[in-house]
NUVOTOR-738685 format. One record per atom (N, C-alpha, C): x, y, z. Coordinates in pm, whole numbers, padded with zeros to 5 digits, always signed. Layout:
<pts>
XYZ ...
</pts>
This chain:
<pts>
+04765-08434+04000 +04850-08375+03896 +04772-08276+03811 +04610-08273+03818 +04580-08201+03699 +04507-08079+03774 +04527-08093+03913 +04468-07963+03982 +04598-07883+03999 +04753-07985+04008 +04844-07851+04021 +04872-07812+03921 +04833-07874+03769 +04841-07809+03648 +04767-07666+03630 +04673-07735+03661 +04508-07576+03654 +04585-07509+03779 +04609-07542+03898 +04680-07413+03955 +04814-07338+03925 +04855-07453+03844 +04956-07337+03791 +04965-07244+03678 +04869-07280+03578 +04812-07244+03447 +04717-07099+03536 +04682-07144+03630 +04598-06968+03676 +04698-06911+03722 +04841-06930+03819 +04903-06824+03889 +04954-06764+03758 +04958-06864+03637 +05059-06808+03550 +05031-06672+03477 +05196-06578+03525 +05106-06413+03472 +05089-06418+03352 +04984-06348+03304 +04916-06293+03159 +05047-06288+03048 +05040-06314+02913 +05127-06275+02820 +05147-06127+02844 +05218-06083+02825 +05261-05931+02731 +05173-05876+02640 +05080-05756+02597 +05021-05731+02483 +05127-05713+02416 +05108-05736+02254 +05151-05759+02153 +05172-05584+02148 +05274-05545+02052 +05305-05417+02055 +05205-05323+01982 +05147-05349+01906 +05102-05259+01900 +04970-05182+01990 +04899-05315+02054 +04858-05295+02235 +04907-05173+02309 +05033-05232+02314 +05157-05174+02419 +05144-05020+02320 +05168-04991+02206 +05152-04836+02176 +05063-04805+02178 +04922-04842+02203 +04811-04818+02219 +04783-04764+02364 +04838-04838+02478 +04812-04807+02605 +04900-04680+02662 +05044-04680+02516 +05124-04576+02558 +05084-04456+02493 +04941-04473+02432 +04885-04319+02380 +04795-04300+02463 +04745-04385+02530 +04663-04323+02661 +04684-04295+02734 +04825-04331+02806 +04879-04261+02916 +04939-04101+02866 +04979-04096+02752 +05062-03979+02712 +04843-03835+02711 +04811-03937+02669 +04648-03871+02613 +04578-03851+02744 +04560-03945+02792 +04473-03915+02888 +04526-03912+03044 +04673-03882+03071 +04722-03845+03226 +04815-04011+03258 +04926-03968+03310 +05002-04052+03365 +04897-04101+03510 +04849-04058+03585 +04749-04135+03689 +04661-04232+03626 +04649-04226+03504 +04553-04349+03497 +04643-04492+03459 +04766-04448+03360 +04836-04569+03372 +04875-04674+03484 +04947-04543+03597 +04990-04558+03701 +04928-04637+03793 +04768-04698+03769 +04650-04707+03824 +04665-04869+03834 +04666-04946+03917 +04712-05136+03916 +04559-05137+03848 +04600-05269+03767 +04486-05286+03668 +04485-05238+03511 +04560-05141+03498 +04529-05042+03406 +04619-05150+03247 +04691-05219+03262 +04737-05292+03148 +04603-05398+03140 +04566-05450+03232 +04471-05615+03240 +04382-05596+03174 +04314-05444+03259 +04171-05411+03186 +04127-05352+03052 +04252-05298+03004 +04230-05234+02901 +04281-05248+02776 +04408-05399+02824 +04443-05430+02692 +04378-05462+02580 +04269-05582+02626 +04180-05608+02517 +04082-05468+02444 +04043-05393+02532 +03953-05331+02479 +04057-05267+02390 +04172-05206+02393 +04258-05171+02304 +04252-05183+02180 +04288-05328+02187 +04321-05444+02092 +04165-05466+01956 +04050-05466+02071 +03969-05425+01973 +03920-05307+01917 +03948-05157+01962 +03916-05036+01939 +04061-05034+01789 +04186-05082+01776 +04282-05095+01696 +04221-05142+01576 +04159-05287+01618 +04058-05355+01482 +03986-05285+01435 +03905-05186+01456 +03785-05140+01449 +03850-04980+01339 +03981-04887+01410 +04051-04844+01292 +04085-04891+01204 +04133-04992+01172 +04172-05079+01084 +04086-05105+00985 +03961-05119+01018 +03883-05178+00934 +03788-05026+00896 +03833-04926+00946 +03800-04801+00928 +03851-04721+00795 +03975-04781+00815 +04109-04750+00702 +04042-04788+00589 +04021-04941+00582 +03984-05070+00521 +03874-04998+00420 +03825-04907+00458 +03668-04896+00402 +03697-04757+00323 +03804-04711+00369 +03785-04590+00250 +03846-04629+00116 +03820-04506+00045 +03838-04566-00129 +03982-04526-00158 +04059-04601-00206 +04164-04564-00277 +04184-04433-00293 +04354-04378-00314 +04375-04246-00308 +04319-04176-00465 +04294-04066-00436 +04296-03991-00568 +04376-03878-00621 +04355-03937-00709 +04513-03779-00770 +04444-03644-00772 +04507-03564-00744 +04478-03466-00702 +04589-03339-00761 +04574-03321-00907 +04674-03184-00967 +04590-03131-01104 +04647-03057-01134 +04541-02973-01223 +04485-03018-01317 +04558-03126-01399 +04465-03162-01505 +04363-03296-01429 +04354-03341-01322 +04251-03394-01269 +04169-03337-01256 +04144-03152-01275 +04011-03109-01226 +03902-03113-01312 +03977-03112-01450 +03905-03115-01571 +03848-03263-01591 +03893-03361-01553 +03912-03519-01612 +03821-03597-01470 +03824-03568-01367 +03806-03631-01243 +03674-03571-01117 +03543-03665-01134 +03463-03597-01146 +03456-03524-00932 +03563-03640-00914 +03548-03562-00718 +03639-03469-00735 +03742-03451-00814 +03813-03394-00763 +03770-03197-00863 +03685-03217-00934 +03606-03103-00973 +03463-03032-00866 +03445-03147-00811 +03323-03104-00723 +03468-03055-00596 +03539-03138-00551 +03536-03085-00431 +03628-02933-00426 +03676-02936-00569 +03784-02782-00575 +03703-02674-00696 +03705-02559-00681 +03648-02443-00734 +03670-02386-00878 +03853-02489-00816 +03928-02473-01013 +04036-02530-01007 +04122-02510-01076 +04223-02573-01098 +04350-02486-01011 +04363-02405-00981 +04405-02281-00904 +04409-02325-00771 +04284-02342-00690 +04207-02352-00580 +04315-02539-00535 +04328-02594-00596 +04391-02725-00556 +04517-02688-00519 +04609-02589-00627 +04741-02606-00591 +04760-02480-00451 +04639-02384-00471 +04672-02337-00319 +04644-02386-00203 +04544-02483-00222 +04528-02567-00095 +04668-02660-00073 +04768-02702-00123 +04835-02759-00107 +04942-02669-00061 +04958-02530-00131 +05071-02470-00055 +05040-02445+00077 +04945-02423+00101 +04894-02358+00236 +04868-02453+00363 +04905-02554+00298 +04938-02708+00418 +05040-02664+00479 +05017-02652+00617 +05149-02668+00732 +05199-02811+00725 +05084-02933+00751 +05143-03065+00779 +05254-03075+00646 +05146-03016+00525 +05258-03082+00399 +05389-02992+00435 +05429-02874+00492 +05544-02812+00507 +05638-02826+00606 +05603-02895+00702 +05631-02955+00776 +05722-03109+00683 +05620-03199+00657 +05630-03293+00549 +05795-03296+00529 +05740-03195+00414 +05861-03168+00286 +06037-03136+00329 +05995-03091+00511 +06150-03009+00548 +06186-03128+00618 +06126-03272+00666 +06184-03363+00722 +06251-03453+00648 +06313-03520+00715 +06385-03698+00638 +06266-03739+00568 +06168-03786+00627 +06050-03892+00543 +06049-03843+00443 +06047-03664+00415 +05951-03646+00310 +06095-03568+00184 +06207-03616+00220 +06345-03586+00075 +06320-03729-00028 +06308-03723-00129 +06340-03785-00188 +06207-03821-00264 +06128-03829-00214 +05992-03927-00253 +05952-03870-00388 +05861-03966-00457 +05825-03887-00585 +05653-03831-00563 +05601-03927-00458 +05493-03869-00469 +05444-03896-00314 +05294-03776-00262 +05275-03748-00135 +05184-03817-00136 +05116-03875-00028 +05027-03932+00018 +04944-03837+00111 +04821-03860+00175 +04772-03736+00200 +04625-03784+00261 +04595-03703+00379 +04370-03730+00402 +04370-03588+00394 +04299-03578+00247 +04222-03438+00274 +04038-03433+00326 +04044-03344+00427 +03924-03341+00503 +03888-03180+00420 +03740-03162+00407 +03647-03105+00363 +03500-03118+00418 +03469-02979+00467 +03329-02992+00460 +03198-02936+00394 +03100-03041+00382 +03006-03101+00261 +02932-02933+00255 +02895-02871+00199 +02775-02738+00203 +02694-02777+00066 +02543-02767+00133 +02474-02754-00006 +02415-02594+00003 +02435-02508-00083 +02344-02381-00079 +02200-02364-00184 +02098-02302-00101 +01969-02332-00195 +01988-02166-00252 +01897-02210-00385 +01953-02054-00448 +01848-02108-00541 +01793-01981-00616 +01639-01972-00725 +01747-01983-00833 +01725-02070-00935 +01796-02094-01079 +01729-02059-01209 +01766-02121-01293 +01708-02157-01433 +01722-02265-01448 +01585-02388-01511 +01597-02505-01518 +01523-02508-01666 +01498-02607-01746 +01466-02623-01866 +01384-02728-01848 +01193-02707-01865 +01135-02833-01872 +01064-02870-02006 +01117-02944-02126 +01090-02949-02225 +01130-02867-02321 +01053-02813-02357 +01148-02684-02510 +01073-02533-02393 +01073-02523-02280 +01037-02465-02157 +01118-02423-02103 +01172-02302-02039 +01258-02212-01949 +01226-02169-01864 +01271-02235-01760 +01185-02174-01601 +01257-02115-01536 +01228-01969-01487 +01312-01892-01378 +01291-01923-01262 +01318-01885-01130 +01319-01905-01037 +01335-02069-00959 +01373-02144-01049 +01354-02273-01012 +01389-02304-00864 +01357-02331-00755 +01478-02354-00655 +01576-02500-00684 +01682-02458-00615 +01760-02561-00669 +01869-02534-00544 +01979-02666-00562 +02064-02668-00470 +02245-02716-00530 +02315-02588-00483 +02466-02595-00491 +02506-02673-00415 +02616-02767-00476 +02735-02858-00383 +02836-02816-00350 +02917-02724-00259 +03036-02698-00237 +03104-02738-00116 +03279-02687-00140 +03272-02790-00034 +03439-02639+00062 +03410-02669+00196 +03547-02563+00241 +03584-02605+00327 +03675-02530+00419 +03762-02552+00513 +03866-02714+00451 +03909-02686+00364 +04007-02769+00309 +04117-02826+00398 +04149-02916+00421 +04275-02957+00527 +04359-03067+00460 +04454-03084+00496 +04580-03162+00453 +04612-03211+00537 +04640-03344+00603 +04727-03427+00690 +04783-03521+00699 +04854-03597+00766 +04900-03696+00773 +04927-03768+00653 +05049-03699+00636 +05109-03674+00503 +05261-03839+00521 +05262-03855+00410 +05343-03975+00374 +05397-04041+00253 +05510-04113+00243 +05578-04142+00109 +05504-04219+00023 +05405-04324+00099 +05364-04443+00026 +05239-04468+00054 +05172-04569+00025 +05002-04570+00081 +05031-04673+00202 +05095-04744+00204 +05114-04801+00365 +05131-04738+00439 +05244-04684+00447 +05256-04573+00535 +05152-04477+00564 +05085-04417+00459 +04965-04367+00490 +04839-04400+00580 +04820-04540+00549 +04732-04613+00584 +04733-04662+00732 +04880-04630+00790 +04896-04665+00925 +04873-04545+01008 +04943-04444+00918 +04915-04311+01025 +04767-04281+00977 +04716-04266+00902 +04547-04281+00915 +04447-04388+01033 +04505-04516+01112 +04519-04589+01153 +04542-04550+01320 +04635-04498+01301 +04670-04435+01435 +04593-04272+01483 +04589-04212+01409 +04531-04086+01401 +04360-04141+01420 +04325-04239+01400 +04181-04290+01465 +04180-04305+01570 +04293-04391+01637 +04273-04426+01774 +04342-04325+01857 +04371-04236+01806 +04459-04075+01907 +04260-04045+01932 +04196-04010+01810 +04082-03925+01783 +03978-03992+01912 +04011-04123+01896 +03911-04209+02034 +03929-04166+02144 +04026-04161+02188 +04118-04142+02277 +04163-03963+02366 +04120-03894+02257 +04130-03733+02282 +03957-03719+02280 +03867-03796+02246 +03717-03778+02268 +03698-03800+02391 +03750-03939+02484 +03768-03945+02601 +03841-03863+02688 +03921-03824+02680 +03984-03715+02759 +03895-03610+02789 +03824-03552+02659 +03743-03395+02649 +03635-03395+02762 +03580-03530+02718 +03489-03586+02861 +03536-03579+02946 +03651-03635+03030 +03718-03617+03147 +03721-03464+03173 +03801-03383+03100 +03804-03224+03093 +03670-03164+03131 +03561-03231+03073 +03408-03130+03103 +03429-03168+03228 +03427-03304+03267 +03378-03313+03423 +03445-03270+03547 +03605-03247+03470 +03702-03159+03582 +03633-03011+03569 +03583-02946+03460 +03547-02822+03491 +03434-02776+03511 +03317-02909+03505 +03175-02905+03561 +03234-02911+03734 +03322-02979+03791 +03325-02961+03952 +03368-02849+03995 +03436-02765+03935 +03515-02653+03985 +03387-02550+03934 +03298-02582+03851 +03172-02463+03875 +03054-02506+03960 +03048-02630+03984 +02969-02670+04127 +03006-02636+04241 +03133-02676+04241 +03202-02563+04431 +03182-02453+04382 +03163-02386+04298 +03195-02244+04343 +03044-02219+04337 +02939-02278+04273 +02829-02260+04291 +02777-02254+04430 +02833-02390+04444 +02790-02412+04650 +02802-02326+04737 +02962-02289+04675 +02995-02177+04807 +02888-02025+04780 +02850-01997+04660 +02780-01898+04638 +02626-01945+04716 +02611-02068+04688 +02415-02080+04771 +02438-02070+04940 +02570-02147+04947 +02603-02123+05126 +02607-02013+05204 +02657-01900+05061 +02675-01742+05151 +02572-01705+05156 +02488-01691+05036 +02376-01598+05005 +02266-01706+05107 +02241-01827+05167 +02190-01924+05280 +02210-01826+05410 +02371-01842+05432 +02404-01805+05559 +02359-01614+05575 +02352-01577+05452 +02338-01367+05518 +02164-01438+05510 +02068-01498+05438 +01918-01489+05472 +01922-01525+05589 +01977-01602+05641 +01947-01692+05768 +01979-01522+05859 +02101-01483+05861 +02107-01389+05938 +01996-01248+05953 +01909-01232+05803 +01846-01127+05806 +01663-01178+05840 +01670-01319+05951 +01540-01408+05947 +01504-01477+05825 +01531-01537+05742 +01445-01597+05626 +01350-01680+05654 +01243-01706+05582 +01179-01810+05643 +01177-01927+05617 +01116-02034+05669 +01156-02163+05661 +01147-02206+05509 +01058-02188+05485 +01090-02210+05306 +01198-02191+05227 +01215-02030+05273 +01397-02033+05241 +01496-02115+05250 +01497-02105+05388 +01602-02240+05431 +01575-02336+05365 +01485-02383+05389 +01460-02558+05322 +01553-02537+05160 +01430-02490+05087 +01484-02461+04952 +01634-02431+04910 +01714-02363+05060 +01804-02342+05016 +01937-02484+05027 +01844-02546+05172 +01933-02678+05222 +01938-02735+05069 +01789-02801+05002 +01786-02914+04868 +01888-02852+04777 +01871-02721+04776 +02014-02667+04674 +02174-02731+04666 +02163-02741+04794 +02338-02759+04834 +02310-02886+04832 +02217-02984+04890 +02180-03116+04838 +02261-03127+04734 +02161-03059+04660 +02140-03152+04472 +02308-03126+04456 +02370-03008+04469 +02481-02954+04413 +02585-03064+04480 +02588-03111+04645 +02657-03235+04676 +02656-03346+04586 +02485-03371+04602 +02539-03538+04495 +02581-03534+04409 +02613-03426+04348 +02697-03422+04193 +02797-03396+04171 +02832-03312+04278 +03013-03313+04349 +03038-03474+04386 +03019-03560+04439 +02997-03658+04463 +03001-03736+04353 +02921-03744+04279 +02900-03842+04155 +03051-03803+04079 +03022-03653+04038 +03181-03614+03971 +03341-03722+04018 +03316-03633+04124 +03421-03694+04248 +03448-03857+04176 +03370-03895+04189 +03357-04086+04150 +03398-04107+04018 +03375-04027+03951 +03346-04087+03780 +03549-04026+03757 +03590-03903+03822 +03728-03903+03823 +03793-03997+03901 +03791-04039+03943 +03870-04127+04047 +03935-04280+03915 +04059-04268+03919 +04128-04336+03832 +04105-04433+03769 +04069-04522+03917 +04000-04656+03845 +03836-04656+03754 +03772-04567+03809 +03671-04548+03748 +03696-04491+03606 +03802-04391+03588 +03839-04406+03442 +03869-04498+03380 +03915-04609+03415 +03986-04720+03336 +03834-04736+03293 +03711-04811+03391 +03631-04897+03402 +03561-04787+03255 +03498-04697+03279 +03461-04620+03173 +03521-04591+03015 +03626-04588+03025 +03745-04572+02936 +03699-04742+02833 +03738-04832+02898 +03722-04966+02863 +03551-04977+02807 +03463-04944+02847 +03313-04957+02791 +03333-04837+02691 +03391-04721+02673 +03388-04642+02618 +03472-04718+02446 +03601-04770+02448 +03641-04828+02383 +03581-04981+02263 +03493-04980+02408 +03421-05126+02348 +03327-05148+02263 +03293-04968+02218 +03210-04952+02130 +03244-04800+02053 +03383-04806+01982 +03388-04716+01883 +03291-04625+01833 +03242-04724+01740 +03116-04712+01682 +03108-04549+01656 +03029-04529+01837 +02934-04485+01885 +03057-04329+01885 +03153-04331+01841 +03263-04205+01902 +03301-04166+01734 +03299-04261+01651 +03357-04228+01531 +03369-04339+01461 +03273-04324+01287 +03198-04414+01215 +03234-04347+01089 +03165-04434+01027 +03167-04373+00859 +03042-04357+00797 +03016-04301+00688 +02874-04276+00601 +02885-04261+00464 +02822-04353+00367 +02855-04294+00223 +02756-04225+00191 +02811-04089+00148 +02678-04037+00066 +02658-04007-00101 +02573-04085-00146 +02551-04066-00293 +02498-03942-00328 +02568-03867-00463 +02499-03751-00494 +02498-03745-00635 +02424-03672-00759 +02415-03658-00822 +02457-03550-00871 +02540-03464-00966 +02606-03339-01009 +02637-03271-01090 +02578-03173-01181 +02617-03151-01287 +02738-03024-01256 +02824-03010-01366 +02941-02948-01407 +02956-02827-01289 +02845-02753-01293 +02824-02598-01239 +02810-02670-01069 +02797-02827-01018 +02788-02821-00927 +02602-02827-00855 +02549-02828-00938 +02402-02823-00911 +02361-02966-00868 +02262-03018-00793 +02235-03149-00716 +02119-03164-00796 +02160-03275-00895 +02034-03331-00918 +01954-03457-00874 +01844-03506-00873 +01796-03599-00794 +01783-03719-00911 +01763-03869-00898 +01839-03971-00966 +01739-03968-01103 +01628-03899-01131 +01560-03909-01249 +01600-03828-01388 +01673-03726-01338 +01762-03580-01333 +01912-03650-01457 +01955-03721-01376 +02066-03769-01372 +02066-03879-01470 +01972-03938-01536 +01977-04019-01645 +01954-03932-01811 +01903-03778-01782 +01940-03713-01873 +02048-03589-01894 +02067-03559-01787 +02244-03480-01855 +02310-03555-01803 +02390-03405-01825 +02482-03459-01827 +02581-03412-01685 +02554-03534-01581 +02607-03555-01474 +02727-03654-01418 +02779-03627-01303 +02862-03722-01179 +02794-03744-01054 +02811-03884-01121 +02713-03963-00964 +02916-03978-00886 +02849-03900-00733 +02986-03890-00656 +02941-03975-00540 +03040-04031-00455 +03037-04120-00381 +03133-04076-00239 +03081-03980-00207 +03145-03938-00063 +03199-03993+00091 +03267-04013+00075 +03300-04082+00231 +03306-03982+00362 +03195-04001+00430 +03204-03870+00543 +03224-03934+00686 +03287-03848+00758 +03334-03911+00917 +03263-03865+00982 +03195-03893+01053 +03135-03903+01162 +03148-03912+01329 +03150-03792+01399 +03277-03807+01536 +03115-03767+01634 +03146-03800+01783 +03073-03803+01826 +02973-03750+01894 +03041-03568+01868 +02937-03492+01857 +02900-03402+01700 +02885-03495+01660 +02810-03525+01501 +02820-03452+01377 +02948-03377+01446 +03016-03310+01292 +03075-03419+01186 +03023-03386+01072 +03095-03410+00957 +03176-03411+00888 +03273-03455+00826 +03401-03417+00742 +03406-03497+00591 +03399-03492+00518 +03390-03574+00394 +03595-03546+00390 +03618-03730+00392 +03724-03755+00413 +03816-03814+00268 +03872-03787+00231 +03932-03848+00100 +04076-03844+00099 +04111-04013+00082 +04266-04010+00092 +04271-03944-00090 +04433-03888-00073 +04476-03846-00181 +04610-03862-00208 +04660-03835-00317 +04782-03886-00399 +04797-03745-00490 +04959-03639-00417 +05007-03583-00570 +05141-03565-00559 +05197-03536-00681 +05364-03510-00689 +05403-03449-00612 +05543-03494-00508 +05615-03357-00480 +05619-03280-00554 +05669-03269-00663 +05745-03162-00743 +05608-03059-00729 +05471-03121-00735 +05381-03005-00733 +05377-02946-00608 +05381-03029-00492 +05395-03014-00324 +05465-02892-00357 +05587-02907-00438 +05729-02802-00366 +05694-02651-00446 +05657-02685-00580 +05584-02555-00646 +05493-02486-00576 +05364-02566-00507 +05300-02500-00445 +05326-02474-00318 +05433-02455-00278 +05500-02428-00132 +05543-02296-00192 +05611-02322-00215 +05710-02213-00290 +05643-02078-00331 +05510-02123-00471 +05448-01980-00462 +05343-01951-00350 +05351-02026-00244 +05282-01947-00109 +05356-01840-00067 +05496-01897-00018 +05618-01820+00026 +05659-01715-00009 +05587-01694-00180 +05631-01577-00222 +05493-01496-00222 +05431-01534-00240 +05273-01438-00221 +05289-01364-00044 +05343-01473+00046 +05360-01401+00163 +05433-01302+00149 +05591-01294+00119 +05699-01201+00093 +05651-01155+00077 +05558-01122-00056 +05470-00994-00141 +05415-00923-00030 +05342-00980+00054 +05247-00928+00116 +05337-00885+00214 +05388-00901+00307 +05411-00815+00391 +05514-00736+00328 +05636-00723+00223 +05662-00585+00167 +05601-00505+00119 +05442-00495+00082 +05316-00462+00056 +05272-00346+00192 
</pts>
C-alpha cells in the first residue's frame, strides 16, 4: 500500500504555477520568442527559477525609499529634490516633457486621480572645475573641487497610488531581466551570421590561393581558420537551440543579482551643489543625500527615485509644453 502511494504521489502531475509564475513565463514567451515556450519542459524548468527571480524584484521594490514630492516649492525645502533639479522651472518641464506621463493622463487609470505616482531615473555627473574655497579668515583660488549634477531626466511607470506603483516597478524589473536575456540571444544570432560570412570569405580567398599554388603554410593556416570559425558556428549553433535556452535562461534567472542590483551612495552637498567630503560637512552648511542607484549588467548607472506629484501640476505642465511646441513651429 505505501509503494502504490509513492507511485502514485510521483505520476501525480505538478501543481499549476501560481499566477503570477504563469505571467511571468507569459513575459518570456512574449520577450524572448514563442519557440522557447513551445519547447516541452519549458513550464517545469523554469517555473521556479521564475518564482524566485519575482522575489528578488520584490525585494528590489522593498529597498527603495519612499516616494518624494516633487513640485516647486520642494526645490527650495527638499534637499534631493534641489540637488537632483537645476530650479524650480527645470522640474515642471521635466514633467511636461514625459511621454509616459502623457500617455498617463489621456487613459482611464490616469482621469480622476489627485495625485501621480512616478520612477524618475537620472544620471549621477560629478564635474571637476578650479573654485574658491575659504581656509580660515583665508581665500583660496583655484581650489579644485567637484560639481553634483544630474541629466537625462526620465519619467515612467506612472500610476494612481503607491501600490500600484510598486507593482509596475515590480514588473518592469522582471521585463528588464528578461530583455537582458534576449539581447544576449540577439548578439549570438548576429555573432553567427558574421561567422558564415566570415567563413565563406576565408574559403574563397583559400580556394583562388590554392588555385594560384600557395604554399603549404598557407593552406594549413588557412584550414585552422575555418577550424576555429566551425567550432564557434557550432558552439553558437548549441547555445541557440531552444532547450539550451531554457537551461541557460534558468541559471541566468537564478542569479539576478548579477543582471540588476542596487547601490546606496552617500554624498555630501552644499546649496551651489559642490561635494564636500564628511569633515567639510560638519561645518556648513550642507545635505548629506542618500542616492539609490541601479545597477544593470553592463554597468550603467541610473540613480532611481520613486516620486509623488499633483495632477493638476502633471496637467499644467503638459499643457505649457503643448503650447511652447505650437509656438515653435508657428515660429
Amino acid at each position: 500500500m505505501n509503494m502504490l502511494s509513492a507511485v502514485t504521489h510521483w505520476l501525480r502531475p505538478a501543481p499549476p504555477p501560481d499566477p503570477d509564475v504563469n505571467a511571468g513565463l507569459s513575459r518570456i514567451a512574449a520577450i524572448a520568442g514563442a519557440a522557447l515556450s513551445n519547447e516541452p519542459g519549458f513550464e517545469r524548468k523554469l517555473a521556479p527559477k521564475v518564482r524566485g527571480a519575482l522575489d528578488y524584484c520584490e525585494e528590489l521594490v522593498a529597498a527603495l525609499p519612499p516616494p518624494l514630492v516633487i513640485e516647486r516649492a520642494s526645490f527650495a525645502s527638499e534637499p534631493h529634490v534641489h540637488a537632483l533639479f537645476g530650479s524650480a522651472d527645470d522640474i515642471v518641464a521635466m514633467i511636461g516633457q514625459s511621454p509616459a506621463l502623457q500617455d498617463y493622463v489621456s487613459s482611464a487609470d490616469g482621469a480622476g486621480a489627485e495625485h501621480c505616482y512616478a520612477l524618475l531615473a537620472a544620471r549621477r555627473q560629478e564635474k571637476s572645475i578650479l573654485g574658491v574655497a575659504c581656509e580660515g579668515e583665508f581665500i583660496r583660488n583655484d581650489v579644485p573641487q567637484k560639481l553634483l549634477h544630474f541629466s537625462n531626466h526620465n519619467l515612467s511607470l506612472i500610476a494612481d497610488n503607491p501600490e500600484s506603483a510598486r507593482l509596475k516597478l515590480k514588473l518592469a524589473a522582471f521585463d528588464g531581466l528578461i530583455k537582458t536575456f534576449a539581447a544576449h540571444v540577439g548578439r549570438l544570432r548576429t555573432e553567427q551570421v558574421s561567422l558564415r560570412q566570415e567563413r565563406a570569405i576565408v574559403t574563397t580567398r583559400g580556394r583562388m590561393a590554392g588555385h594560384r599554388g600557395a604554399t603549404p603554410e598557407v593552406e594549413a593556416r588557412c584550414s585552422r581558420t575555418i577550424a576555429s570559425l566551425d567550432e564557434r558556428l557550432s558552439r553558437n549553433a548549441d547555445a541557440l537551440l531552444p532547450r539550451q535556452q531554457i537551461e541557460a535562461l534558468g541559471d541566468f534567472l537564478s542569479n539576478p543579482h548579477e543582471a540588476l542590483h542596487l547601490e546606496t551612495v552617500a554624498l555630501h552637498v552644499d546649496r551651489g551643489g559642490k561635494i564636500l567630503d564628511a569633515p567639510e560637512a560638519r561645518t556648513a552648511e550642507v545635505a548629506s543625500l542618500h542616492l539609490t542607484e541601479l545597477i544593470s549588467r553592463d554597468r550603467r548607472r541610473h540613480v532611481i527615485v520613486p516620486v509623488r506629484f499633483q495632477r493638476s501640476l502633471a496637467l499644467q505642465a503638459l499643457e505649457r509644453t503643448r503650447q511652447a511646441r505650437a509656438r515653435f513651429i508657428v515660429i
